[in-house]
N, C-alpha and C positions, 0 to 999 in steps of 0.2 A: 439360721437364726440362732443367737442365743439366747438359751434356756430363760437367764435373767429378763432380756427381751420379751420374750413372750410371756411373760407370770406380768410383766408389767401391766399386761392388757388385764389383767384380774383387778387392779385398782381402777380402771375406768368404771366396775359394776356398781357401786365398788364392792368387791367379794374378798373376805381377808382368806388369808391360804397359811398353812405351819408345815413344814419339811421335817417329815417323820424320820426321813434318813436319806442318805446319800447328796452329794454338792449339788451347784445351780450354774457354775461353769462347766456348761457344755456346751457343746454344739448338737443342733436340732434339724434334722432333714425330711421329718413328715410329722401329720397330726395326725389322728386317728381314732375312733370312737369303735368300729369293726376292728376284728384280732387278723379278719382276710385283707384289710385294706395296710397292715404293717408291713414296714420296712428298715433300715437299719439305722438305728440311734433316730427311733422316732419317739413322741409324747401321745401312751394314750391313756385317754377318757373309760373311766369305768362308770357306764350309767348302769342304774338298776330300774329296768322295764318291768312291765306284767308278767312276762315269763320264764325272763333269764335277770339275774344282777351278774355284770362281767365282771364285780369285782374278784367273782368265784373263777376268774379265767386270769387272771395277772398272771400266775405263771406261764401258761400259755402265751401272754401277749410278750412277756418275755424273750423266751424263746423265738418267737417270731420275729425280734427285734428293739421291742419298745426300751428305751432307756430309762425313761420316765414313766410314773403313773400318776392319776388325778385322782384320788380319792376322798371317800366319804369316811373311812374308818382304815385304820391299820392292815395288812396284805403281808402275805411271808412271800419274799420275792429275796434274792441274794444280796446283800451290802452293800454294793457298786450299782445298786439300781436304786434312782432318786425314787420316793413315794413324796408327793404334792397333798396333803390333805385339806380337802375345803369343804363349807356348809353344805354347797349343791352342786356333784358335777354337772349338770346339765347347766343351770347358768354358767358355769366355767367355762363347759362347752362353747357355748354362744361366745364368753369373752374369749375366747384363747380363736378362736376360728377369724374371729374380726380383727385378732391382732396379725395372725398368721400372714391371711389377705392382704393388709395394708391397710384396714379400717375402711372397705368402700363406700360401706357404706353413710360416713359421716361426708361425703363428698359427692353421694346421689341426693334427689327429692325421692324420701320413700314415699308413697299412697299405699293404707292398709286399709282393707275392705274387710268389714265383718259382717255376717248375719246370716241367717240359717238357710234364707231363699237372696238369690241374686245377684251374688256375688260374682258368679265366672261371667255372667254379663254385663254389670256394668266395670267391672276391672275393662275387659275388653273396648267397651267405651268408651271410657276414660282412656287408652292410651290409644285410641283412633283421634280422640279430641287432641289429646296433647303432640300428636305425629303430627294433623293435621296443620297446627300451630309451629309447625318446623321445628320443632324437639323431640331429637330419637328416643324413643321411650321403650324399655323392658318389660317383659308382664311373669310374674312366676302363681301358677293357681291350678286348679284341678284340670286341667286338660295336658298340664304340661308350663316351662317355661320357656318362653320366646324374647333373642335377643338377637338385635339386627337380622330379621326373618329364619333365623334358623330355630328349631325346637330341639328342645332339652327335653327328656322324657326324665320326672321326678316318681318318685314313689308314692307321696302325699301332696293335697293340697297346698301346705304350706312344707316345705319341707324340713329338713332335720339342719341344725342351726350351720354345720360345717356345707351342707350343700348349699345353704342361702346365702355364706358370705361368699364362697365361689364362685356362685352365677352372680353376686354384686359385683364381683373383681372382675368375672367378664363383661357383663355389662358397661363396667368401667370403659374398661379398655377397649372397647369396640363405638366409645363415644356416647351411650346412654348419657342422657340429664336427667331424667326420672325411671323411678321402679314402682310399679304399681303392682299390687299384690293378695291377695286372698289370704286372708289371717284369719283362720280357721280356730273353733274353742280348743281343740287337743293342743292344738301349737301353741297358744296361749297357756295350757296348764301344763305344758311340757315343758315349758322358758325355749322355745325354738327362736321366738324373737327377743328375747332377753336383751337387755341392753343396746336396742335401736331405737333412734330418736326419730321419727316419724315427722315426714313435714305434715302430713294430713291421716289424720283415724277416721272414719267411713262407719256408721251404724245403719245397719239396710234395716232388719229384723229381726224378731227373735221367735219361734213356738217350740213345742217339744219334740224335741230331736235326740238323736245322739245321746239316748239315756242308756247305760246298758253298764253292765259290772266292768267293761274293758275302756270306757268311756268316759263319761258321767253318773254317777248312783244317781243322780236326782236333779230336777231343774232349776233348784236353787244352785249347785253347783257347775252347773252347764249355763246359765245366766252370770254369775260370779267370772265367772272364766271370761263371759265376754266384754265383762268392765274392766279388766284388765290391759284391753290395748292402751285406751283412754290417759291413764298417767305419763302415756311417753310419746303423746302428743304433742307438736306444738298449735293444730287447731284440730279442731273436730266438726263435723259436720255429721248431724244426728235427722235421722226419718222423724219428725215431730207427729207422725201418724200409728208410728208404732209402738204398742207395747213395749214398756219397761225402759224406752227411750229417758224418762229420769233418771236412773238407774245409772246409765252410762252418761250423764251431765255430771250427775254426783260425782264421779270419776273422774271427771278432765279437772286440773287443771290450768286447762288454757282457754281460749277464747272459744266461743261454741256459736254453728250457725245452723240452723234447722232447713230442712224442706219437705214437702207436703204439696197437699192438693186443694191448700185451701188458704186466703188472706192470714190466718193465724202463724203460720209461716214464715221465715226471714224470704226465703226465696220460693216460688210457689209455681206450680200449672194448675191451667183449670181450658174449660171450654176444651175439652177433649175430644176429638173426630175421630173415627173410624174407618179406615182406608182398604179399597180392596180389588186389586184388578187383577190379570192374567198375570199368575205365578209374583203376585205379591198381596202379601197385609201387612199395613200397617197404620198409621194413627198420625192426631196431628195436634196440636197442642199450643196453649198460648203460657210463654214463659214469662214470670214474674219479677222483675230485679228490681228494689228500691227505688220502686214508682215508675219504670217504666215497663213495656209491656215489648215483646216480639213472638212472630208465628215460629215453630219448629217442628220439623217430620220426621219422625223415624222410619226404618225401617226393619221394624219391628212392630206385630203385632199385641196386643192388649195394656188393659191399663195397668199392669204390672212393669209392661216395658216403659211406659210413663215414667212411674217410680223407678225405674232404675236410672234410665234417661236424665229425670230431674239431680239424682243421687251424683251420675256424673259429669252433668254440665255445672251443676255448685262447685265442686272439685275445680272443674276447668277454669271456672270463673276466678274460684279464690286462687287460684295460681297463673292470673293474670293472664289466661286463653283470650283471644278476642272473641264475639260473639258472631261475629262471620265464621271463623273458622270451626264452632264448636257445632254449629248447626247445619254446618257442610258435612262435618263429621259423622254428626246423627241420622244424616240421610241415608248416608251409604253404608252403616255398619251392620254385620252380620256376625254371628256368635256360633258358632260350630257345635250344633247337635241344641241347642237354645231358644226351644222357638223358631226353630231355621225352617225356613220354607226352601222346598229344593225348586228349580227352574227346570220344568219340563215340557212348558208350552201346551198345556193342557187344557180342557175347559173347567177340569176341579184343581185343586188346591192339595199339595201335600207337605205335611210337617213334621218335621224329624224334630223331638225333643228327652231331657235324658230325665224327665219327671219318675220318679220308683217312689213315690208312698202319695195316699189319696189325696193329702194338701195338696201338693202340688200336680198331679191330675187335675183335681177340682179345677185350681185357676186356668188349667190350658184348657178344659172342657168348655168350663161356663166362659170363656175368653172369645171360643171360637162359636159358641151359641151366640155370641150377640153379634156376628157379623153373619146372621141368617144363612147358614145353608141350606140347601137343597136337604142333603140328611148327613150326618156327622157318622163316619167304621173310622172305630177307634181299635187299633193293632197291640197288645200285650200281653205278657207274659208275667212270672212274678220269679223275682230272686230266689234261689235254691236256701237252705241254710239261714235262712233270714225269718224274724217274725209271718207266724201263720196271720195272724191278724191285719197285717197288711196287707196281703193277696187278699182276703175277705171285703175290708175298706176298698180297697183298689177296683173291685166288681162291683160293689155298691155306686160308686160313682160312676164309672162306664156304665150300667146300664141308667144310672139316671138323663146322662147325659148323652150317649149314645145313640141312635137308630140302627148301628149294630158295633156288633164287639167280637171282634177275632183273637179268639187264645192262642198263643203262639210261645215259643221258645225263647227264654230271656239270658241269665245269667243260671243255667240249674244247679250249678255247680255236684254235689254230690246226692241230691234228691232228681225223683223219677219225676218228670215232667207234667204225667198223667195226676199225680198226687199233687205237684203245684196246682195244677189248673180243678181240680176238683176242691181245693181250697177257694179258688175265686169265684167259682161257678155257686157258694152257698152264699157269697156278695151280689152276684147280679140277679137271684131269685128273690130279692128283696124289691126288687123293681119287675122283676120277671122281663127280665131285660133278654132280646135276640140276640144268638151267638153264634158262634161256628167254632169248630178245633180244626186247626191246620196246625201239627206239630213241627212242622219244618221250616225256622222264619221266613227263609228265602221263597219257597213257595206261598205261604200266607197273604208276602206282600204283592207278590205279584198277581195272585188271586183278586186283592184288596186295588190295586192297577187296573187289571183287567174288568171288573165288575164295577168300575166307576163313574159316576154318571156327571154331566155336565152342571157346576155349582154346587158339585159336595167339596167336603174338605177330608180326607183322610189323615189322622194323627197315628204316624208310629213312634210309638212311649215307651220308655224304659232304656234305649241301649245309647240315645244323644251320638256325644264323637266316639264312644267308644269303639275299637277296631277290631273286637272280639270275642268270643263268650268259652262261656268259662265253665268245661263240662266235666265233670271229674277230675278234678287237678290240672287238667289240659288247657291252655287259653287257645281256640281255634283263632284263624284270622277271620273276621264278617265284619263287613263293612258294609251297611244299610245304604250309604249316598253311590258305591258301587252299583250296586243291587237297582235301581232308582235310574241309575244313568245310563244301566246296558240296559234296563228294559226303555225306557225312552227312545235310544237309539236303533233297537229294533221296531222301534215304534215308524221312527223315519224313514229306515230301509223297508220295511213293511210297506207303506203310503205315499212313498216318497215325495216326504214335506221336508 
């Protein structure tokens, strides 16, 4: 591509740019934001991050090839190397990667999901609904992105803007019509999504999260961030039950449609059911569309997965799903590591979910409290290197909620495990809540297998899809739905059922 070519996509932000030196005729054979991803007579991006500013590496990126560079302020780089200066390389980022690609994304339906809980479930929804409706759909969000069944493994939820016009170019060209996606606060105040035009913005929720010096300082500015998707909307669909949900109206605009659990609502459920047989929960619900009414089943439990359910059948809706198909959808979908109930033909219940801080514990405890079990062993551990305070919280609500609570092995990363769990253990003495320590998960859960009695519900929390735990620098391989299915299976060789 030529140089001039690609600086063209800088007027789509539009972001003005001044050429501090060297020409604009040239030819261009990569982009590049990383000094290891350079190659010869490439263009790169100098962002400046929390740890590093690469503008302090141009000669390096240099040498490695780059011909170009995007810059924020002046570089001593030799004569014959073009320097690009502009206000923000990160949105430049964003524009020069959309130009690179082919602009896909002005040629998909984007869906962007925000909000603090809920997100990698209903994205998932939503493009179960929109498949179902016989349009190949894309999804990029914290598990990963998925296109025409294959998985991308990304770095971040939402990822870094040159890898998101990438997988839109793949998606492209593999015949996607929509990209449904996880648009997370960092990616929003990092301009990851900069200059995409969104067929639909998504506000699930919002509480405090993600506050932290590498993050957000503060929840005005972690709230800020998430009004931000809203202006590059062309409609919005807003939780009319959540908090600060005005906040993101002010924001749009474009045309705005609410949903909720209540008439107040453009689109609504209400008369919520409860569902729960051999190796499943889940709920049943009466959907609301301007004046008429239909039943819908998930399969998923609580009324969390309601709100997500309602969050992605208005999606579906507003992007002209039939309501056969959206509700066919809903029946059959399943969220990996989300609420996910494993199938192991048992007379109890087990739930693999990737809940790490007490809110979200809370909802999965009191969730699975009101479908009465027998007694609720709740299985976790707490993140190594992570707020003490949340191991604490995290054992307060396990033993509120619990009939027992197995401390087990999580994410320890570079702390002793003995010292995580002695943090959560001054949480469940608030409830003087039953425990056990089994340090090793693998055995834990199958202890937690083994000792289960017909009509409990066992919830293992903390690790969801992840495939691994992360022990001193090391990520081992563990896979909890592994763990779950060879014990099952010996189950059947055992008794032969």
């Amino acid at each position: 591509m030529k140089l001039t070519t690609l600086l063209e996509g800088l007027n789509k932000g539009p972001l003005s740019f001044e050429i501090l030196q060297g020409g604009t005729e040239k030819e261009i054979c990569g982009l590049a934001y990383d000094t290891r991803e350079l190659t010869a007579d490439s263009v790169f991006v100098c962002l400046k991050g929390t740890k590093l500013d690469s503008h302090d590496l141009a000669p390096k990126a240099v040498e490695s090839g780059a011909s170009v560079l995007i810059t924020e302020r002046a570089v001593e780089v030799p004569a014959d190397v073009t320097v690009v200066k502009v206000e923000s390389t990160r949105k430049a980022l964003a524009l020069l990667a959309a130009a690179w690609f082919g602009y896909p994304a002005e040629e998909l339906q984007v869906v962007g999901v925000t909000g603090t809980k809920g997100k990698t479930t209903t994205t998932h929804m939503l493009k179960a609904i929109l498949e179902e409706n016989g349009s190949k759909t894309g999804l990029i969000g914290t598990i990963g992105a998925f296109v025409d069944g294959e998985k991308i493994p990304t770095k971040n939820t939402t990822p870094e803007s040159y890898e998101l016009h990438r997988i839109f170019r793949e998606m492209l060209d593999r015949g996607c019509k929509y990209a449904v996606m996880e648009v997370s606060s960092q990616a929003l105040k990092m301009d990851r999504v900069y200059g995409i035009t969104f067929a639909c913005g998504v506000f699930l929720n919002i509480s405090p999260d993600h506050i932290s010096p590498e993050e957000h300082p503060d929840f005005e500015d972690y709230l800020y961030c998430k009004t931000l998707l809203f202006p590059q909307c062309r409609q919005a669909v807003l939780n009319w039950e959540a908090e600060h949900w005005q906040d993101m109206e002010a924001a749009c605009s474009c045309p705005v449609i609410t949903f909720g659990m209540g008439p107040e609502a453009d689109r609504y459920g209400d008369n919520i059911k409860l569902l729960r047989g051999i190796d499943f929960l889940g709920c049943e619900f009466k959907y609301n569309e301007n004046g008429w009414t239909t039943w819908v089943k998930i399969n998923m439990p609580g009324v969390f997965s309601v709100a997500n359910a309602l969050a992605a059948l208005t999606v579906g809706r507003v992007l002209g799903v039939s309501m056969v198909a959206a509700a066919r959808a809903l029946e059959k979908v399943t969220v990996r590591g989300r609420v996910e109930v494993q199938k192991i033909g048992e007379s109890f219940t087990l739930l693999i979910d990737y809940a790490h801080n007490a809110l979200s514990m809370e909802n999965i405890l009191s969730m699975v409290k009101a479908y009465s079990p027998r007694k609720i062993v709740c299985l976790f551990g707490g993140g190594g290197n992570r707020p003490v305070a949340r191991r604490y919280d995290m054992g307060e609500i396990s033993a509120k909620y619990a009939d027992l609570t197995i401390l087990t092995m999580d994410n320890p990363r570079y702390e002793e495990i003995e010292s995580i769990n002695n943090d959560i253990k001054k949480g469940l003495a608030v409830h003087e809540g039953k425990y056990l320590e089994i340090e090793d998960r693998e055995t834990a859960i199958r202890y937690a297998l083994d000792h289960a009695d017909p009509g409990d519900v066992i919830v293992l929390i903390g690790k969801g899809h992840e495939e691994y735990q992360d022990v001193k620098g090391e990520k081992i391989p563990f896979s909890e739905k592994a763990i779950v299915a060879a014990w099952a299976q010996e189950r059947k060789e055992m008794f032969g059922e």
